[in-house]
N, CA, C and O of each residue as an XYZ file, in Angstrom:
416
protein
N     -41.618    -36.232    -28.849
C     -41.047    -34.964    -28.419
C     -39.940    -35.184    -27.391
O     -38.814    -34.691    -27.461
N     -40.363    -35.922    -26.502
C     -39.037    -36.406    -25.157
C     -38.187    -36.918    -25.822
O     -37.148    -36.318    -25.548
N     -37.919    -37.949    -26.802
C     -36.884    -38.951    -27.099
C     -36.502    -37.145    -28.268
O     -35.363    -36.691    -28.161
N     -37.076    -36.711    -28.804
C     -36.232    -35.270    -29.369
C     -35.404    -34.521    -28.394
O     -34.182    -34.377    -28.343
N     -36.240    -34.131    -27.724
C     -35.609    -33.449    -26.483
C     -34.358    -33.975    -25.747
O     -33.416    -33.300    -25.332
N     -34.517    -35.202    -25.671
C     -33.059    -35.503    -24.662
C     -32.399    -35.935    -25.856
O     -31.324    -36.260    -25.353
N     -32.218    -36.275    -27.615
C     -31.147    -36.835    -27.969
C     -30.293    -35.180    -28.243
O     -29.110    -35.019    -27.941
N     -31.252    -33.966    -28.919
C     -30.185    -32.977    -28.919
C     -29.567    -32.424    -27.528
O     -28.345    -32.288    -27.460
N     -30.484    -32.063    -26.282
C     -30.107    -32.192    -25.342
C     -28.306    -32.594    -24.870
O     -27.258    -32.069    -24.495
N     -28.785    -33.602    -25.143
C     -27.291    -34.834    -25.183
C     -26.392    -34.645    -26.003
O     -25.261    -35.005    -25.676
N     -26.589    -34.056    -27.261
C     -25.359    -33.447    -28.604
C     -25.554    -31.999    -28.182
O     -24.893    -31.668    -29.166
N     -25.831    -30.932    -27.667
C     -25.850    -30.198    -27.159
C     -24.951    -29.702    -25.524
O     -24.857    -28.577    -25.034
N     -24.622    -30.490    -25.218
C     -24.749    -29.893    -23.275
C     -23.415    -29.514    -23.763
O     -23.287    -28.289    -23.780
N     -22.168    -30.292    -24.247
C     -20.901    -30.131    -24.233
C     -20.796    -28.504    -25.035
O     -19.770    -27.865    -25.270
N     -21.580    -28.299    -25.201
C     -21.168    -26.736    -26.418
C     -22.133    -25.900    -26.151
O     -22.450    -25.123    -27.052
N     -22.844    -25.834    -24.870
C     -24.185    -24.867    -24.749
C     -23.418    -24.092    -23.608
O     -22.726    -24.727    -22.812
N     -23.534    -22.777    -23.532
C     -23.272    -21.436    -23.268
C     -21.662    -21.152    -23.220
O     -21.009    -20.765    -22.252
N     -21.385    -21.337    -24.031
C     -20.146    -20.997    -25.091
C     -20.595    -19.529    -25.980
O     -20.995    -19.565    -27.144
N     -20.472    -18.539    -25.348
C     -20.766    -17.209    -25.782
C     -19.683    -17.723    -27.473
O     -20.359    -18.495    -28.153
N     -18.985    -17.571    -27.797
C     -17.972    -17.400    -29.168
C     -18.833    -18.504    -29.699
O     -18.070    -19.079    -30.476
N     -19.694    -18.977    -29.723
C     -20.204    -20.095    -30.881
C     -19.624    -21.274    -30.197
O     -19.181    -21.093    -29.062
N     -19.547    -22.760    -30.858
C     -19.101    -23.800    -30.519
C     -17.987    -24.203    -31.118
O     -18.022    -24.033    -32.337
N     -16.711    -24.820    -30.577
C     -15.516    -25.004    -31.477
C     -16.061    -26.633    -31.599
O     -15.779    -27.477    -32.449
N     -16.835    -26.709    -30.565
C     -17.077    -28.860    -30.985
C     -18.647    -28.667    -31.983
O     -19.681    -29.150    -31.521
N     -18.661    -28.174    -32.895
C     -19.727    -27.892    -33.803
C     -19.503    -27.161    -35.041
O     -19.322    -25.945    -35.104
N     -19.531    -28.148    -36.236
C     -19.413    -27.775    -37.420
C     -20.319    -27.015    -38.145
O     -21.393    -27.502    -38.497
N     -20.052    -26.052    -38.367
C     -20.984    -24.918    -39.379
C     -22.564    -24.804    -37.853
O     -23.701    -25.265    -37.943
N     -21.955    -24.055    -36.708
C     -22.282    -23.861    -35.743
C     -23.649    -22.683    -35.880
O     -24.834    -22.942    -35.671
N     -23.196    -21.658    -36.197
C     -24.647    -21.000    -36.740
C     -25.829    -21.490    -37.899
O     -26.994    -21.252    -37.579
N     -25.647    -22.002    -38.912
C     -26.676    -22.968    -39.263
C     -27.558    -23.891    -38.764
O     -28.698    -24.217    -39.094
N     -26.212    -24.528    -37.228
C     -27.380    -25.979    -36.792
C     -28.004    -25.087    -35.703
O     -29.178    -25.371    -35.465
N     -27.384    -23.878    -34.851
C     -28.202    -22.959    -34.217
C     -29.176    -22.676    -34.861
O     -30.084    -22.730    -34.032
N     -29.589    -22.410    -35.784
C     -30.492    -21.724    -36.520
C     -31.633    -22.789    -36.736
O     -32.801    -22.555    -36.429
N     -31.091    -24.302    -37.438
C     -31.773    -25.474    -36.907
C     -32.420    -25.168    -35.805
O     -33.461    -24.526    -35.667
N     -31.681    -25.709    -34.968
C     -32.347    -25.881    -33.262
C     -33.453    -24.735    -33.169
O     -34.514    -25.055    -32.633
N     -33.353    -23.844    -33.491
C     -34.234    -22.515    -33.382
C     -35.743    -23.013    -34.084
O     -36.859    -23.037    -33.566
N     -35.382    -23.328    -35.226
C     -36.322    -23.792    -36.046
C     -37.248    -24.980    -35.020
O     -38.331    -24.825    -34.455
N     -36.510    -25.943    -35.054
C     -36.884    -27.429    -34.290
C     -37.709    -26.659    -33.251
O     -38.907    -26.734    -33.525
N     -37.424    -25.857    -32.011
C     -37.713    -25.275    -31.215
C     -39.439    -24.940    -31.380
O     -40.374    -25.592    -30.916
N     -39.477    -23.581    -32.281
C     -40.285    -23.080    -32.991
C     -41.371    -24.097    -33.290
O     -42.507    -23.759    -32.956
N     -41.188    -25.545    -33.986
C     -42.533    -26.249    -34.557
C     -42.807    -27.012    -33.523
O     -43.835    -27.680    -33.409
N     -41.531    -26.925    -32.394
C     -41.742    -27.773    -30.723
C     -43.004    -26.784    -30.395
O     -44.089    -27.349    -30.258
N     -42.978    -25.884    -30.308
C     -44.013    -25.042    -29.321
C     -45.088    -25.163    -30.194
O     -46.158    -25.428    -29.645
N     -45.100    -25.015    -31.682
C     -46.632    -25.013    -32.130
C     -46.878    -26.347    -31.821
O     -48.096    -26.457    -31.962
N     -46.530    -27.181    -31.559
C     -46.982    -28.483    -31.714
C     -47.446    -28.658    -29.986
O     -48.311    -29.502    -29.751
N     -46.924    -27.941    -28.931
C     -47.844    -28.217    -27.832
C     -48.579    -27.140    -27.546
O     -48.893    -26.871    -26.386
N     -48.841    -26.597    -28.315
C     -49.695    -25.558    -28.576
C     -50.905    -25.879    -29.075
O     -51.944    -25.314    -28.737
N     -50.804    -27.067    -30.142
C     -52.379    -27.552    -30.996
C     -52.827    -28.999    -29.658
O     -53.930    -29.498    -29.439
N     -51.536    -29.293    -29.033
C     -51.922    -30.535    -28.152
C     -52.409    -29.725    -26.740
O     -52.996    -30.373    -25.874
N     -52.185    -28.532    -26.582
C     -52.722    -28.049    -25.315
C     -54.355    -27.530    -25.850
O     -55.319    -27.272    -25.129
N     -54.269    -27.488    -27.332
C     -55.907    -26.785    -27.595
C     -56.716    -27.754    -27.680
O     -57.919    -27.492    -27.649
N     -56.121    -29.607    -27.856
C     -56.402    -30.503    -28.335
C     -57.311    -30.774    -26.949
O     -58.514    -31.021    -26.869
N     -56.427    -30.657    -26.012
C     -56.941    -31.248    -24.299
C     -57.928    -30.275    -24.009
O     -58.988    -30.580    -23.462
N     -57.651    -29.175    -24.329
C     -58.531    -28.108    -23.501
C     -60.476    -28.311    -23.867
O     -61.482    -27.961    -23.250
N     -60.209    -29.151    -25.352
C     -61.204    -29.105    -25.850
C     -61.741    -30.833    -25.022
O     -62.839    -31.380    -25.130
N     -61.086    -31.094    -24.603
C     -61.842    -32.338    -24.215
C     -61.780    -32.576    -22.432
O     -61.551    -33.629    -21.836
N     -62.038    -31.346    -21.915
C     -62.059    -31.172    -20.901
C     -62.702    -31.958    -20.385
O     -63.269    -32.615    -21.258
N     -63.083    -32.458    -18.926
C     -63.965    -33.535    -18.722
C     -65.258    -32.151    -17.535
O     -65.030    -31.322    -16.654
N     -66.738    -32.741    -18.383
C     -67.624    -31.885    -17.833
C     -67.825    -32.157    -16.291
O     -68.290    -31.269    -15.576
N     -67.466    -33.409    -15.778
C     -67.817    -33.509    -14.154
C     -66.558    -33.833    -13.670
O     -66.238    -35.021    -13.659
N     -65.546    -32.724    -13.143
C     -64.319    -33.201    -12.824
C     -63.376    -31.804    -12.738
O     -63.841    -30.665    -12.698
N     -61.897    -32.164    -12.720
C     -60.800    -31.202    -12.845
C     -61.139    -30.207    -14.211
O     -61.607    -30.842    -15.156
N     -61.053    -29.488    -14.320
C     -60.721    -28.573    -15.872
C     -59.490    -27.769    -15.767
O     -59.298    -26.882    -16.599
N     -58.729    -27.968    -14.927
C     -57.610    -27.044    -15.232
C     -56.902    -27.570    -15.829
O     -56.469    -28.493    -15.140
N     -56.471    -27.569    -16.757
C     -55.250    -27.989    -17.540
C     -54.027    -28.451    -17.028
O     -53.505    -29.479    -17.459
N     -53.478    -27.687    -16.036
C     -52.213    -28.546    -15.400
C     -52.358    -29.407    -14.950
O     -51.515    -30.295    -15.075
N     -53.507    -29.596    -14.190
C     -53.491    -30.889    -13.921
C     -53.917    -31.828    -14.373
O     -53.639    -32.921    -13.880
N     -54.911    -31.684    -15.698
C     -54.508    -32.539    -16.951
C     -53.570    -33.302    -17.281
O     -53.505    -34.522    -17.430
N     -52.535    -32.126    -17.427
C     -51.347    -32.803    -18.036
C     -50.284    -33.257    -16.872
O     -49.479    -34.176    -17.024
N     -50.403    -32.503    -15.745
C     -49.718    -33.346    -14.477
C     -50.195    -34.826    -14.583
O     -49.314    -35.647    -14.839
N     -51.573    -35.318    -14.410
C     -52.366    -36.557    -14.298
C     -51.679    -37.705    -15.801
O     -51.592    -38.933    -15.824
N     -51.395    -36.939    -16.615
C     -50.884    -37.351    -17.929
C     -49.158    -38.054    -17.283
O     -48.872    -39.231    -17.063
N     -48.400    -36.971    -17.147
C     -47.214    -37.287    -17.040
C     -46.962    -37.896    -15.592
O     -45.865    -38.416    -15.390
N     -47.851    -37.867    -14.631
C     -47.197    -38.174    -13.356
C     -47.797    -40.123    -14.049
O     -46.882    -40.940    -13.944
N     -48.593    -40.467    -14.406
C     -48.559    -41.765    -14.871
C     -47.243    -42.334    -15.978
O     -46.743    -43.433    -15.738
N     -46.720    -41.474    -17.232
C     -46.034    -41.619    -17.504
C     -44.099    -41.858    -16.763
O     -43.120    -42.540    -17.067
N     -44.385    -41.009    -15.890
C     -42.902    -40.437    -14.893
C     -42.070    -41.657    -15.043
O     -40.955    -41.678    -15.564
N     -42.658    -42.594    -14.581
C     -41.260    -43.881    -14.115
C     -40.950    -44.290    -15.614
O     -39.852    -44.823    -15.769
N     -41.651    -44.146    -16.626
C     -40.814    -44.425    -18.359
C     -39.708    -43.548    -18.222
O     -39.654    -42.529    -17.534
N     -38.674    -44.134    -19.073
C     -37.469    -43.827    -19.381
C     -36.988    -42.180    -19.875
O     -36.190    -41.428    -19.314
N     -37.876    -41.937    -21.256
C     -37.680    -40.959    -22.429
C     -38.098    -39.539    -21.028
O     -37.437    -38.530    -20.782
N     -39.440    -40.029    -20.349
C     -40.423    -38.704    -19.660
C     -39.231    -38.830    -18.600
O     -38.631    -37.784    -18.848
N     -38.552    -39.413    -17.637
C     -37.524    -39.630    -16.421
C     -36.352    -38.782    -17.129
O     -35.793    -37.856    -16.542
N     -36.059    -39.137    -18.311
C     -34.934    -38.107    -18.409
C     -35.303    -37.143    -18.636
O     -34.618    -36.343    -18.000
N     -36.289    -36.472    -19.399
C     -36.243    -35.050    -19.576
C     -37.282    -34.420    -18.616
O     -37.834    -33.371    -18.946
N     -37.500    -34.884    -17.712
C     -37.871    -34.501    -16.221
C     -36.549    -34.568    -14.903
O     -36.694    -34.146    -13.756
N     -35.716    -34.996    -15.280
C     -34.755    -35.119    -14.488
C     -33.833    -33.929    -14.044
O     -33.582    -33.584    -12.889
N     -33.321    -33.300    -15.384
C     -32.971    -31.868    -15.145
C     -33.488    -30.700    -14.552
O     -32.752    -29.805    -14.136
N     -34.685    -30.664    -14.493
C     -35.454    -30.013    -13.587
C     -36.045    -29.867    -11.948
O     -36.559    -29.028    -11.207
N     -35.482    -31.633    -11.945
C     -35.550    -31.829    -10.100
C     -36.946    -32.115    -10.178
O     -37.274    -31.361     -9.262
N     -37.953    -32.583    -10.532
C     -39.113    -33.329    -10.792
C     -40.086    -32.566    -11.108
O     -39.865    -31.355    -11.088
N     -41.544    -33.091    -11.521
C     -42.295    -32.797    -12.208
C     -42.712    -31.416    -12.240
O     -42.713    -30.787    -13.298
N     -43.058    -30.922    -11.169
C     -43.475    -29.381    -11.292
C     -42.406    -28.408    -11.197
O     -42.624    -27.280    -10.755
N     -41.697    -28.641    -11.440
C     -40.618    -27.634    -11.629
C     -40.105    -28.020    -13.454
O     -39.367    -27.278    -14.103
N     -40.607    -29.104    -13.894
C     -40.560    -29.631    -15.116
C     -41.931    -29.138    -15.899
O     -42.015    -29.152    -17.127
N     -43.028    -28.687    -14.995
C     -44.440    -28.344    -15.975
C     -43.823    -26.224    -15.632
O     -44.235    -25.342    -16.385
N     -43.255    -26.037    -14.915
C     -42.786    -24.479    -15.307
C     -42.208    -24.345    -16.470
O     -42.501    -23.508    -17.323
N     -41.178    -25.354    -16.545
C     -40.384    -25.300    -17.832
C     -41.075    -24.964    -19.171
O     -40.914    -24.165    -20.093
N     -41.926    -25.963    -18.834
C     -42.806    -26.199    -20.143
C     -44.022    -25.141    -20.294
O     -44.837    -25.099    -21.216
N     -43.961    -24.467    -19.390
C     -45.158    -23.157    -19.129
C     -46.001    -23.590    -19.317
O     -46.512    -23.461    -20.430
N     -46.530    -24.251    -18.438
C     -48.002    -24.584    -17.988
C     -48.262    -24.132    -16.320
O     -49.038    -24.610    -15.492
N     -47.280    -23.020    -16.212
C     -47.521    -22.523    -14.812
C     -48.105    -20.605    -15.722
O     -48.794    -19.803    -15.092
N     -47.775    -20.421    -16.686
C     -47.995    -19.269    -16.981
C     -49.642    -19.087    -17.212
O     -50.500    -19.874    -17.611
N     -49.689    -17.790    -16.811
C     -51.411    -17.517    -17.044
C     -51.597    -16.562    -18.540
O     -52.718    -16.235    -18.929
């Protein structure tokens, strides 16, 4: 998902909020429509991995989920793929809002 995230990211930044569409993007509403898509099976997919964790909660310990997945990524952090697409955000918890794991 990260190495997804930062390569469109990266073919993206030069042509993102360009209200008229993109002039550096060929057949520009289609790959929008892409990305939309991509987007879309992004969220079901941490959607079955957030039902995946929830179910394997640990019985003597944390159960909240953020910090599940904080405990997850703050071990991951210093890798490359998780450093960049935590980077734009100014670090991790302002990177688990993004990802709405601050929402109730």
């Amino acid at each position: 998902f990260l190495e997804d995230y930062n390569k469109i990211r990266k073919k993206l930044k030069p042509c993102m909020n360009n209200s008229d569409g993109s002039p550096c993007i060929d057949n520009y509403k289609k790959k929008y429509q892409c990305v939309l898509q991509w987007i879309s099976r992004k969220e079901e997919e941490w959607k079955k991995i957030k039902e995946h964790y929830e179910k394997q909660k640990p019985k003597n310990g944390d159960n909240n989920m953020k910090s599940l997945v904080t405990d997850i990524l703050s071990g991951l952090y210093p890798q490359t793929d998780v450093n960049k697409a935590i980077k734009p955000c100014k670090g991790l918890t302002k990177f688990e809002s993004f990802c709405g794991l601050n929402r109730t």
